[in-house]
C-alpha positions in Angstrom: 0.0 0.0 0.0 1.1 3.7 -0.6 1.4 6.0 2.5 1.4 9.8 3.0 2.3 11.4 6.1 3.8 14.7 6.9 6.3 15.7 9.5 6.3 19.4 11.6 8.4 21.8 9.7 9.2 19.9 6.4 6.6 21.3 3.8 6.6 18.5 1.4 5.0 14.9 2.4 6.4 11.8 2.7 4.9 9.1 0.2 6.0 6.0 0.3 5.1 2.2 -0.9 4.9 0.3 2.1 3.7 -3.0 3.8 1.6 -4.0 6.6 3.8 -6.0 9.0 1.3 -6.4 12.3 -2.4 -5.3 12.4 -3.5 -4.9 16.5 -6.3 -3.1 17.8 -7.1 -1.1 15.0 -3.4 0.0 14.5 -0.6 -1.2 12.2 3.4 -1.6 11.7 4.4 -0.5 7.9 7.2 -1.6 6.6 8.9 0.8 3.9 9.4 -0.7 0.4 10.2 1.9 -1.6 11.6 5.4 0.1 13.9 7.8 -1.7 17.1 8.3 -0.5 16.7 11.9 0.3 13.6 11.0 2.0 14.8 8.5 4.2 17.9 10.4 5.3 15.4 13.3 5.9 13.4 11.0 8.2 16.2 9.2 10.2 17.8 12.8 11.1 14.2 13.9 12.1 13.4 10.1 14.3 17.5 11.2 15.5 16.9 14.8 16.7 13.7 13.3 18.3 15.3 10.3 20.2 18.0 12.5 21.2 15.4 14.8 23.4 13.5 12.7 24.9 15.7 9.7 25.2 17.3 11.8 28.6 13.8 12.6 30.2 13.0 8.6 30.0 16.0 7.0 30.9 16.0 10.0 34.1 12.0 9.0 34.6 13.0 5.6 34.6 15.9 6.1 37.3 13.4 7.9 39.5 10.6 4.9 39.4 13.5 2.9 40.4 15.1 4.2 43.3 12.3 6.8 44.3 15.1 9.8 43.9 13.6 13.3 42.1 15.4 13.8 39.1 14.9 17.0 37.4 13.9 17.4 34.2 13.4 19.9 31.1 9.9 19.8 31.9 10.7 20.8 35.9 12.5 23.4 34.1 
């Protein structure tokens, strides 16, 4: 199947051929097919930047479930 998604601040959409790799619940895991290059580069700097901020707040959440310590975050902030 052919997907279309957008991401915040890129103006043009994404459009891909993809497949359905798990149906659940009324959601679904695509698997990309057919991505352009510059597309896919576009995306895995975007997933990147996006992993990179909130990767810190969950592995600090986690850390304060496990030992019951307040940890501050950028949301305390």
């Amino acid at each position: 199947m052919q997907v279309q998604f957008a991401l915040p601040d890129h103006k043009a959409p994404f459009l891909a051929e993809s497949r359905i790799c798990w149906l659940k619940a009324g959601q679904l895991g695509v698997r990309f097919v057919s991505f352009s290059r510059e597309r896919q580069s576009k995306l895995q700097d975007w997933l990147s930047q996006k992993l990179e901020e909130t990767l810190p707040e969950l592995v600090a959440d986690q850390f304060q479930k496990a030992d019951g310590r307040s940890i501050p975050t950028s949301r305390d902030r």
